[in-house]
C-alpha positions in Angstrom: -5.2 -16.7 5.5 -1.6 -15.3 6.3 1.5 -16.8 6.8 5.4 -16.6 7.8 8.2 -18.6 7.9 10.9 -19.1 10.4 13.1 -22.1 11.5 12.8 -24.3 8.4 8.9 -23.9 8.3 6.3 -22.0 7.4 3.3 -21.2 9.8 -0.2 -20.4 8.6 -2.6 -18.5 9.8 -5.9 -19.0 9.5 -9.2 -17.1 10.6 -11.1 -20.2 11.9 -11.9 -23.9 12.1 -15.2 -24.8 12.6 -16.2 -27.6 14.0 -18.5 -30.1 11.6 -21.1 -30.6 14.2 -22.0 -28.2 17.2 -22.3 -29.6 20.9 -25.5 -31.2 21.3 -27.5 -33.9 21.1 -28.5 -35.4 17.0 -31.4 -37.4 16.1 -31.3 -39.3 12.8 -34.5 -40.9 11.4 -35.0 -43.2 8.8 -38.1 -44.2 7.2 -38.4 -46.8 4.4 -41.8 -47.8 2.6 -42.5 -51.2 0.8 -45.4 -51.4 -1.8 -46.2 -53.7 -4.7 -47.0 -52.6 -7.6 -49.2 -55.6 -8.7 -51.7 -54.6 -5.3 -50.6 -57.6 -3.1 -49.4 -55.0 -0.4 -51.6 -52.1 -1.2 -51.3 -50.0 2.0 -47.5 -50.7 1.8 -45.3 -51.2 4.6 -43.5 -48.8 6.7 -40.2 -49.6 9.1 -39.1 -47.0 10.9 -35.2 -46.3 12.5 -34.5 -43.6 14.8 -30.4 -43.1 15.6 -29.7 -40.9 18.8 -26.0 -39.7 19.4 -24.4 -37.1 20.9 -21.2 -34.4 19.9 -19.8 -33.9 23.3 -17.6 -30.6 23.4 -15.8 -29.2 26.3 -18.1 -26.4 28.2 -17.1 -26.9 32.2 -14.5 -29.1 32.5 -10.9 -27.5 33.1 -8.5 -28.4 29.7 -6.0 -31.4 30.8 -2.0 -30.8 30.5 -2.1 -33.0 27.5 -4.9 -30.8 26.0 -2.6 -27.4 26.0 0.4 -27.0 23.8 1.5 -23.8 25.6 0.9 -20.5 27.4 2.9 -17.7 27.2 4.4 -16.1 28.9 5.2 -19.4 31.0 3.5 -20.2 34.0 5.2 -18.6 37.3 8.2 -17.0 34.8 9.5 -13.9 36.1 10.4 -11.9 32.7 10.5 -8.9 30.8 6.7 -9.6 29.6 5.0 -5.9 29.7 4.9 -5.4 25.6 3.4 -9.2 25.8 -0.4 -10.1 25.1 -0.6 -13.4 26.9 -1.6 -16.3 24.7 -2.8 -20.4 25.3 -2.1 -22.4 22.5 -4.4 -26.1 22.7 -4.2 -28.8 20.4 -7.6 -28.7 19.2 -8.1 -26.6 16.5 -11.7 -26.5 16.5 -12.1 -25.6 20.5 -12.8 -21.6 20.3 -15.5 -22.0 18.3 -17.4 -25.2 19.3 -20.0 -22.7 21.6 -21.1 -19.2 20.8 -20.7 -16.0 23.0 -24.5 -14.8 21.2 -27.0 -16.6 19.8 -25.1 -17.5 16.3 -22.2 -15.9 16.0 -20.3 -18.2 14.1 -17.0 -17.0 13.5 -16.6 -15.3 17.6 -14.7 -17.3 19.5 -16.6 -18.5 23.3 -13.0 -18.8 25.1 -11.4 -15.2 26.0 -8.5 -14.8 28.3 -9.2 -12.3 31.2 -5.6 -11.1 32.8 -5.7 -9.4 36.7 -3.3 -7.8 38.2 -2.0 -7.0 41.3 -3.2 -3.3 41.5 -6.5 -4.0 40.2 -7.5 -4.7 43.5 -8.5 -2.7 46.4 -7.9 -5.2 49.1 -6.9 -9.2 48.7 -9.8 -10.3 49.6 -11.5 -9.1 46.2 -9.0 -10.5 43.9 -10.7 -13.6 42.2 -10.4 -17.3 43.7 -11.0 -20.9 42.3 -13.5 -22.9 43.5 -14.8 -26.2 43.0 -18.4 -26.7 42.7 -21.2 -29.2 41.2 -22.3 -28.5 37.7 -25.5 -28.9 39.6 -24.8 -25.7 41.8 -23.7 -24.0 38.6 -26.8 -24.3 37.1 -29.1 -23.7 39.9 -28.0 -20.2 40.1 -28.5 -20.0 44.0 -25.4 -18.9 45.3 -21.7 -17.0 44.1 -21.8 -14.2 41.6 -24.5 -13.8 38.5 -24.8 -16.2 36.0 -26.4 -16.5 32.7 -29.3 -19.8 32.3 -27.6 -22.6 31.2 -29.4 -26.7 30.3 -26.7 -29.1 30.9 -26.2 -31.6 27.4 -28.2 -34.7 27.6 -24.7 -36.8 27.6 -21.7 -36.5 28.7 -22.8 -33.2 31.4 -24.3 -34.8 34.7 -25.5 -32.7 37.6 -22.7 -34.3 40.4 -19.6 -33.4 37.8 -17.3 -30.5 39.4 -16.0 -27.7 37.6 -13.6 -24.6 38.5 -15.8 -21.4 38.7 -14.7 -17.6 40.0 -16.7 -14.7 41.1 -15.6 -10.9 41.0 -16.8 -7.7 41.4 -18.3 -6.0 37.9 -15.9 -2.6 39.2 -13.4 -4.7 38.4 -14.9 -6.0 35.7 -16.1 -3.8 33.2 -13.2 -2.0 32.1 -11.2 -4.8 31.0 -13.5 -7.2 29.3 -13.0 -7.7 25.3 -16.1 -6.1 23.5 -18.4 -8.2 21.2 -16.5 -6.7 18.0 -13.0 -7.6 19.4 -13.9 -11.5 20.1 -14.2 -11.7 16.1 -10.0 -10.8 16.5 -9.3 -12.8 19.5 -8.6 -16.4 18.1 -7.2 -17.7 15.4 -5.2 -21.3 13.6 -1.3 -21.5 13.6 -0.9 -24.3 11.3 3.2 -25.4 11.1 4.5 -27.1 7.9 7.9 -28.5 7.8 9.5 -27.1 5.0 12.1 -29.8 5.1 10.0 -32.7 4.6 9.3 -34.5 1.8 5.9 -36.7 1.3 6.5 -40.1 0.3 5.0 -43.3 0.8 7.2 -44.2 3.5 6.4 -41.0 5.4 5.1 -41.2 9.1 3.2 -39.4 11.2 6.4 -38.3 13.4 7.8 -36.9 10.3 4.7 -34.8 9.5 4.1 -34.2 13.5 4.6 -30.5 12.8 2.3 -30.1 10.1 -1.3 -30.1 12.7 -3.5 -27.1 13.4 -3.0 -25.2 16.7 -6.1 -22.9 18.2 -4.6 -19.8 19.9 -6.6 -17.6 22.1 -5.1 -14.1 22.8 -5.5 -11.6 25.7 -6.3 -8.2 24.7 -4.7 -6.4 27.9 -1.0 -6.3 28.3 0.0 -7.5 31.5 1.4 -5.4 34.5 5.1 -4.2 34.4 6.9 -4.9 37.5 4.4 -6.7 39.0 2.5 -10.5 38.8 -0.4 -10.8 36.6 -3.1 -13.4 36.6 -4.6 -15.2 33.3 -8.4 -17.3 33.5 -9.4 -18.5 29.9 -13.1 -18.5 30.6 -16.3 -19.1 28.8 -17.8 -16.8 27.5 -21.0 -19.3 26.1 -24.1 -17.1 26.0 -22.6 -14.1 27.8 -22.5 -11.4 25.0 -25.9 -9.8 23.6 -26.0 -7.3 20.6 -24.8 -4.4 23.2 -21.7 -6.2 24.5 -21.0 -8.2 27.3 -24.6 -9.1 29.6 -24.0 -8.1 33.3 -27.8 -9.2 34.0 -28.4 -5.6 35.9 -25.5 -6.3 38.3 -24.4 -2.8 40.3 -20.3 -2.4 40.9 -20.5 -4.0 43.7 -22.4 -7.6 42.7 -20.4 -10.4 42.0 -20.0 -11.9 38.0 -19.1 -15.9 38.4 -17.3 -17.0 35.5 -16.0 -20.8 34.7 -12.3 -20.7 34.6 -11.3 -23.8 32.2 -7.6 -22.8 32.6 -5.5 -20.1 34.5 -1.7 -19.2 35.5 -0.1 -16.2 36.5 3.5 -14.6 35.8 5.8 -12.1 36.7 7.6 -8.9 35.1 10.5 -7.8 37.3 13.3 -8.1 35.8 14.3 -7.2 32.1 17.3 -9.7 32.1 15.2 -12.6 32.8 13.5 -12.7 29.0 14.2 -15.6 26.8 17.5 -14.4 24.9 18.6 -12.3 27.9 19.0 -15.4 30.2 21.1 -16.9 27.4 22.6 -14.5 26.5 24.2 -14.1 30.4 24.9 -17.7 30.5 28.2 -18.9 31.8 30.2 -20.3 29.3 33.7 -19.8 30.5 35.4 -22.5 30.3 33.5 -23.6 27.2 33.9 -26.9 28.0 33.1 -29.2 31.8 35.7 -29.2 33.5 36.6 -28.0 37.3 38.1 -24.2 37.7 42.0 -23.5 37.1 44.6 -25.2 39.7 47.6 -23.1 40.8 49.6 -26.7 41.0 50.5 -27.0 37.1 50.3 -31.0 37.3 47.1 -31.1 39.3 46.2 -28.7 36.5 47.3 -30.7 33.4 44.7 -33.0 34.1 41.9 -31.0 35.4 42.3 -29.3 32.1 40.9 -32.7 30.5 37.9 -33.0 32.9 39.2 -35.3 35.4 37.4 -34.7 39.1 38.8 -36.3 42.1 36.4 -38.8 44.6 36.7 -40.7 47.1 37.6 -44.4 46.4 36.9 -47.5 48.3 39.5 -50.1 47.0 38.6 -53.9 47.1 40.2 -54.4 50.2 38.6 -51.6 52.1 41.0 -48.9 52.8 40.4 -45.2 51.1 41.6 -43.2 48.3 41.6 -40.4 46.1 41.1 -41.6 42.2 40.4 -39.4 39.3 37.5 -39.7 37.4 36.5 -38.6 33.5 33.2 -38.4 32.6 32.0 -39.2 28.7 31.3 -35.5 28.6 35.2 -34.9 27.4 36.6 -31.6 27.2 38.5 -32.5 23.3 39.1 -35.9 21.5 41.7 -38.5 22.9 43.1 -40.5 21.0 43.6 -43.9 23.3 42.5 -47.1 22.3 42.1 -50.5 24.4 42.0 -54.1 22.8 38.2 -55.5 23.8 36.7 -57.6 25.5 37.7 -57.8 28.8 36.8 -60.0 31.4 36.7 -57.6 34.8 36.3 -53.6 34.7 39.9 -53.9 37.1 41.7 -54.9 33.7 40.7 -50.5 32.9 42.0 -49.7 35.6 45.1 -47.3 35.1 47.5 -45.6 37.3 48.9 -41.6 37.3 52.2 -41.7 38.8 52.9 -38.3 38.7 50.2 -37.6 41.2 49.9 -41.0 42.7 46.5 -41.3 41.7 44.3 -44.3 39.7 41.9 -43.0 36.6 38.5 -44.8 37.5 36.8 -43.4 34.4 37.2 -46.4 32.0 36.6 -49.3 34.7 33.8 -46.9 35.8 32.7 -47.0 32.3 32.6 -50.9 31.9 31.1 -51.6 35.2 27.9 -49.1 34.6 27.3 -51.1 31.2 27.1 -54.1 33.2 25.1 -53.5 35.7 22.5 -51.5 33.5 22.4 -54.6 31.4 21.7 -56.6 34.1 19.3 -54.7 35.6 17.2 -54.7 32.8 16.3 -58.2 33.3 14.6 -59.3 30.1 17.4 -57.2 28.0 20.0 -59.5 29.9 18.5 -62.8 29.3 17.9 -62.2 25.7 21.7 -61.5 25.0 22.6 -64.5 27.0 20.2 -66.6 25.2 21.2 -64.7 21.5 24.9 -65.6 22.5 25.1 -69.0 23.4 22.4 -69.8 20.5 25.1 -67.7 17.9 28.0 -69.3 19.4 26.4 -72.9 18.4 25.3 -71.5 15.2 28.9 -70.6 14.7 30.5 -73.6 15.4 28.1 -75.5 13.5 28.9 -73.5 10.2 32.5 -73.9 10.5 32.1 -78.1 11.5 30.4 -77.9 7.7 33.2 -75.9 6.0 36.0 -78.5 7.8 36.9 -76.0 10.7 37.8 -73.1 8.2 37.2 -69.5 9.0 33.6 -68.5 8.0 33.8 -65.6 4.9 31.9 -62.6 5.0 29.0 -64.4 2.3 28.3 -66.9 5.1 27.3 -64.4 7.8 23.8 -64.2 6.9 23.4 -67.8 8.0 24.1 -66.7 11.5 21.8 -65.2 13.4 20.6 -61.9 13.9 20.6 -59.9 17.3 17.2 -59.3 18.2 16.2 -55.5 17.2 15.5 -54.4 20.8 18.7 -55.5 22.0 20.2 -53.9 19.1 18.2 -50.4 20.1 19.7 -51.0 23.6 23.6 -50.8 22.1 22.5 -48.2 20.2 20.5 -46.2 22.9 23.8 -46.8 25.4 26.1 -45.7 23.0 24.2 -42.2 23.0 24.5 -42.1 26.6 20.5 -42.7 27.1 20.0 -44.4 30.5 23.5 -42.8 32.2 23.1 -41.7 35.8 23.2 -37.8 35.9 26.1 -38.4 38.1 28.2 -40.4 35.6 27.8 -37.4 33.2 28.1 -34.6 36.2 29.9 -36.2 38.7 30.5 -32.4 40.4 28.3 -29.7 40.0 31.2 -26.9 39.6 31.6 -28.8 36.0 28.0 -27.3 35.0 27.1 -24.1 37.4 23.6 -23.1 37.4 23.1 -20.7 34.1 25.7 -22.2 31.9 26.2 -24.5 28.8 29.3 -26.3 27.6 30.4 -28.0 24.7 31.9 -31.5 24.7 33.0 -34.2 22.7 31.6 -37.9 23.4 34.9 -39.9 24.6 34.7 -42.9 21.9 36.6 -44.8 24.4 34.8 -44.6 27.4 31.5 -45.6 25.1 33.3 -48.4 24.2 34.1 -49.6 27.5 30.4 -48.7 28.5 29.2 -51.1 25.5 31.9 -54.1 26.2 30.7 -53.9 29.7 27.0 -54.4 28.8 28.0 -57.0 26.3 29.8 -59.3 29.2 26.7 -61.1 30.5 27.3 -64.5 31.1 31.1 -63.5 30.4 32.8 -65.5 33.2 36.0 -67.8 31.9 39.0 -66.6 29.7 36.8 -69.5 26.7 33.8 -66.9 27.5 36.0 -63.8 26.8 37.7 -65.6 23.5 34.1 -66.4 22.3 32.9 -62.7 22.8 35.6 -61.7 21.0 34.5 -63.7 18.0 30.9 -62.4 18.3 32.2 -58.7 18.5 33.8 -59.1 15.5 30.7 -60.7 13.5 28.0 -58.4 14.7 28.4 -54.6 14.7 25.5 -53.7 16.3 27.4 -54.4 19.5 30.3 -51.9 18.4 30.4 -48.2 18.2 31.1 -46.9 14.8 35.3 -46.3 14.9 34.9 -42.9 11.7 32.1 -41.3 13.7 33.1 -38.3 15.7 29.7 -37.4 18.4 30.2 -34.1 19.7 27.6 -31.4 21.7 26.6 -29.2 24.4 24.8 -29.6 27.9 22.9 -26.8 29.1 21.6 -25.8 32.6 19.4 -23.0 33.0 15.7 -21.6 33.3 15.4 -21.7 30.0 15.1 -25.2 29.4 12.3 -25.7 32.8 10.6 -22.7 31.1 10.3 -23.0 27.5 9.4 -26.1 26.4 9.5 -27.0 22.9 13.0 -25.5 22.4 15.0 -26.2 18.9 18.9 -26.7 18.9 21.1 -26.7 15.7 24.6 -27.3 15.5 27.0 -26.2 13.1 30.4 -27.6 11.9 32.1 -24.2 11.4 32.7 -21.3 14.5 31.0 -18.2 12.7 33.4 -15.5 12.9 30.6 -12.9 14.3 28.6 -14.8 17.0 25.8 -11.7 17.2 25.3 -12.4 13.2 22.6 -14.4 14.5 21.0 -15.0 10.6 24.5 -15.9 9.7 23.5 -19.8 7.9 27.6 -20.5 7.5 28.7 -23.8 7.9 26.9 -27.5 7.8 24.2 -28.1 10.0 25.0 -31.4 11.7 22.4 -34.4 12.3 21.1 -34.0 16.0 21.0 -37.7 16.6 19.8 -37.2 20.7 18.0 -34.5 22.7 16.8 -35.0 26.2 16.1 -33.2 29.5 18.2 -34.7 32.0 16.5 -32.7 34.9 13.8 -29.8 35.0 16.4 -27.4 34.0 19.2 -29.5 32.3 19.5 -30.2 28.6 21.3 -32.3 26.5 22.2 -32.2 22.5 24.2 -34.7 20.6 25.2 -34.6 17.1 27.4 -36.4 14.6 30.0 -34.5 13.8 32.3 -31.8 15.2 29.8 -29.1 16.7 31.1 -25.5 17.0 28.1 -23.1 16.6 25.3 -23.9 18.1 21.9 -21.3 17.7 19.2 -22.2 20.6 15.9 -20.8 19.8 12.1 -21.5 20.0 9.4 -23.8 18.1 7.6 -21.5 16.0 4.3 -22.2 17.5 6.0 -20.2 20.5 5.7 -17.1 18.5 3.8 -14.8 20.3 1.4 -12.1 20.6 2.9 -8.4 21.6 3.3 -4.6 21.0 6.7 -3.0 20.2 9.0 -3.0 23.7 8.8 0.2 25.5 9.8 2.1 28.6 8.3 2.8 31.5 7.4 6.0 31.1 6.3 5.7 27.6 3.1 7.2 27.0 2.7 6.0 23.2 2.6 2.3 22.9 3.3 1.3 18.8 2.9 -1.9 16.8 5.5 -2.4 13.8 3.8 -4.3 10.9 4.9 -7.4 9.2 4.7 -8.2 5.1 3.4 -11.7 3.5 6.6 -13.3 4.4 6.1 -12.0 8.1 9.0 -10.0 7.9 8.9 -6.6 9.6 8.5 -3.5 7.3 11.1 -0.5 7.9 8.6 2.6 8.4 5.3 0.5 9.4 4.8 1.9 12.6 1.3 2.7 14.1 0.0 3.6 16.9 -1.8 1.3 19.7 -5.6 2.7 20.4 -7.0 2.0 23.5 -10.2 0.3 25.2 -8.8 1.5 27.9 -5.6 3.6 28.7 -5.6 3.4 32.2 -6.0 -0.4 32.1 -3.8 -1.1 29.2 -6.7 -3.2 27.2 -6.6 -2.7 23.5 -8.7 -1.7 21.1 -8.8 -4.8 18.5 -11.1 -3.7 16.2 -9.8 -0.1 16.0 -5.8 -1.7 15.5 -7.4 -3.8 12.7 -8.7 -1.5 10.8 -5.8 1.0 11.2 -3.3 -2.0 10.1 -6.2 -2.2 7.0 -6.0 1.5 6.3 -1.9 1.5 6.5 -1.8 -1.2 3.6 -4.1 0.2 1.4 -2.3 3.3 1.8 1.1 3.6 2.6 1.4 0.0 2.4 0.3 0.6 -1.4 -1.8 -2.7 -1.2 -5.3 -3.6 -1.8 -7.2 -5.6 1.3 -10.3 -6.3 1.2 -11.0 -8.7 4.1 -8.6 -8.1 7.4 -9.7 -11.0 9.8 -8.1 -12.6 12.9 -5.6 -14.6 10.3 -3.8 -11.0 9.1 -4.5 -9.5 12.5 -2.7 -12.6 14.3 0.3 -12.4 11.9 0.9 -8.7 12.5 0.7 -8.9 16.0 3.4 -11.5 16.2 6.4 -11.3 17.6 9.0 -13.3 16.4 10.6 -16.5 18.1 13.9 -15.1 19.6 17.4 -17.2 18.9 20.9 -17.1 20.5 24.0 -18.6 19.0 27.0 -20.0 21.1 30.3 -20.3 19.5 32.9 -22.9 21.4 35.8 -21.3 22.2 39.4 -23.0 20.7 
């Protein structure tokens, strides 16, 4: 076993998990004898049990979404990926080495990515194609490429069930396949611990969501630079014989069928399109949403806030032009308005400078109410909780002769129900918000940038008094919310917290799932000192994708540094970046701690050269010989748990610094 850490945790690796029971079929029998030992029952008797069940493993069916963690590089990216070995990360631990590739070899994994590229091929028509076919026409053998004997499993495999089968040429073949000694290198465990979390009683399984085993599967070719590259995880059950990988006497020109149980291709074109390089060419200018720079000064005063003008239809039906403020401010404000209300026209206000009404607060109020009431069941239970803690009120102060209830009485009231409650609290994050109420114009956030804001406290209070105003009709109505307001605080944004963060819209977010965000209360003075840790980190109390490719991240607190970078499961597998015309491809090597070792460098050997497939077991046991001598260590054992950690490339990070 080997391990790193990064990002507040350490990651594992480990050489294999085997499964308890192999795929097949189990008979259990049980036999139980009865004799007496004065001669009444002399022959005895016998009963006899016999259990049947099955272990059903995967073997032709293609893995499900929710059965992969990740590939990389991501499907249909267009990156700087050439120095990458591509990679499929699935959930369950055990799934390489549930089959064998032989006869027993236990510790090989059966799943082996092939990759194809674009100038493999002599023409299109030979490059490989999905198919759907019967597992009944797999095992028949009488049509598509060669294809070793296979029994379906008595359960769980019936002869009408589809699977996703290829055939290609062995020419193509031959030269890129892993050979048997690699496939003992090719998978491996990432286990993740959190660092930061502390086993106790109360301890959930979100808390300790990071801390499960991950199977990875690596390719041993590197992909094609400036070209698209295709991935298949296949099977690989009962395909490899003492001498390598069984062609069953096919000629270069016969077709090998493989079952593909997962496949997706990629791109390297362009070097700016990696990971830190599309962040790192984000727009950030102006730091903050707001629409460009006016020439006219006034027009510009309140641009500079984030105001956008819209068309406005006024109660009476003519047309305007109002300003609008979305919760997504560009600073803190320091207005404040006397709640509740009883209409969203009472918020309302009027710039007579440019002749124009600000919509943003009445916008605000009238959003919380209609959400509210479109959530019908939400709605009726605040009505209900209202009138039934308005009676409960005036009932308690009928007992103490009409005098003001004190604080030690208000647990007699009653309590808002909790999913209510999470509905105020959900709102005052801005969960639920129309895109266009945060976005209202899409010069505010271009595509490829990220901007920091700070959550206007009053327009969430006007959001929250609007979704508190159900069944809020007379001025008695508005007088008796005002009383509830002041008893229950679930209802009420906190006045002392400050919520601050950034929205982000880029490729990134669509393509990397998993991401990690912190935020920082202090603006580091050298925003490439990427390792810099000054500053608080601040809670990150929301983080959603509003669309494919936009993000959101909200903490408490004033946010000023933020570092974007990847889950460390996203590690990946790689060689040292090189040029184009590099004819020596290198692999830096890593400690115990996974950091990288100044003077470690050793030289990639070859499968084959031409193709770009690696040579696992040779790069093994030259990273073996390298730490037993220059290394000045002393291993023993080199499996696919060292061999995983030293071909890891680390998870890359950016940090954004909001400009004053």
């Amino acid at each position: 076993m080997a391990s790193t850490t990064t990002a507040g945790q350490e990651i594992k690796f480990i050489q294999y998990h085997q499964p308890a029971l192999e795929s097949g079929e189990y008979h259990i029998s049980v036999e139980q004898t009865i004799s007496d030992t004065e001669g009444r029952i002399p022959d005895g008797i016998k009963y006899n049990k016999e259990l049947i069940f099955s272990v059903i493993g995967e073997r032709f069916e293609p893995l499900k979404p929710q059965d992969i963690y990740a590939v990389f590089p991501p499907p249909e990216s267009l990156g700087d990926h050439s120095n990458v070995l591509p990679h499929i990360t699935v959930y369950r631990s055990t799934l390489p080495w549930e089959r064998y590739p032989g006869q027993s070899d236990e510790n090989f994994t059966w799943l082996v990515l092939l990759l194809f590229r674009d100038s493999d091929f002599e023409n299109e028509d030979d490059k490989p194609k999905l198919k759907t076919i019967t597992l009944g026409e797999l095992v028949a053998r009488t049509s598509g490429g060669k294809f070793p004997e296979y029994v379906l499993d008595g359960v769980g495999q019936t002869a009408d069930e589809t699977t996703s089968v290829f055939d290609i040429k062995k020419k193509y073949l031959a030269d890129i396949l892993p050979t048997k000694a690699d496939l003992d290198y090719i998978s491996h465990i990432r286990k993740a611990e959190d660092l930061d979390v502390e086993i106790t009683e109360d301890t959930t399984e979100d808390d300790i969501e990071e801390e499960k085993e991950f199977a990875t599967v690596v390719c041993s070719r590197l992909p094609q630079p400036n070209g698209t590259s295709y991935v298949h995880l296949v099977s690989m059950e009962a395909r490899y014989g003492d001498d390598g990988f069984d062609f069953q006497g096919a000629g270069d020109e016969d077709l090998i069928r493989f079952v593909s149980l997962a496949n997706w291709s990629f791109s390297c074109v362009d070097p700016k399109q990696t990971f830190s390089e599309i962040l790192k060419n984000l727009n950030r200018t102006p730091s903050t949403p707001r629409l460009p720079v006016n020439v006219n000064s006034t027009a510009e005063q309140t641009l500079a806030m984030g105001y956008v003008p819209f068309p406005h239809s006024l109660r009476e039906g003519s047309q305007t032009v109002s300003w609008y403020r979305t919760p997504l401010a560009t600073g803190f404000h320091s207005d404040t308005y006397e709640f509740p209300v009883k209409a969203a026209d009472e918020l309302l206000r009027y710039d007579s400078n440019l002749g124009l009404f600000d919509t943003s607060y009445a916008a605000a109020w009238q959003l919380g109410r209609m959400l509210t009431l479109q959530n019908s069941s939400i709605a009726t239970s605040l009505y209900n909780w209202k009138r039934a803690f308005s009676q409960r009120l005036k009932q308690l102060e009928s007992i103490f002769l009409n005098l003001p209830l004190s604080p030690k009485h208000s647990d007699a009231l009653i309590d808002l129900p909790l999913y209510v409650l999470q509905w105020f609290r959900d709102l005052a994050l801005l969960k639920g918000i129309p895109f266009n109420y945060l976005v209202p114009d899409e010069k505010l956030l271009p595509s490829e940038s990220i901007r920091f804001f700070c959550v206007d406290p009053l327009w969430v209070d006007c959001l929250l008094d609007g979704a508190f105003s159900i069944g809020r009709v007379t001025g008695a109505d508005v007088t008796e919310d005002s009383v509830t307001r002041s008893r229950e605080s679930g209802i009420t944004r906190d006045s002392e917290e400050k919520l601050t963060g950034i929205i982000m819209r880029s490729q990134v977010v669509a393509g990397w799932p998993g991401l990690l965000v912190d935020g920082y209360d202090t603006a580091v003075a050298d925003a490439d000192s990427i390792d810099s840790t000054e500053g608080n980190l601040l809670p990150l109390v929301r983080m959603d994708k509003l669309a494919k490719d936009v993000l959101i991240c909200i903490f408490k607190g004033e946010v000023k540094t933020v570092d974007i970078h990847q889950k460390p499961e996203a590690m990946h597998s790689g060689v040292d970046p090189f040029g184009v015309d590099d004819t020596e491809i290198t692999k830096d090597l890593r400690n115990a701690n996974g950091e990288l070792i100044v003077g470690s460098q050793i030289s990639v050997p070859w499968n084959n050269p031409a193709k770009r497939v690696i040579n696992f077991v040779q790069l093994a046991d030259d990273m073996k010989t390298w730490f037993n001598s220059d290394g000045g260590g002393n291993v023993a054992n080199f499996t696919s748990a060292q061999f995983g950690l030293q071909m890891m490339e680390g998870v890359q990070k950016v940090r954004f610094v909001k400009e004053e």
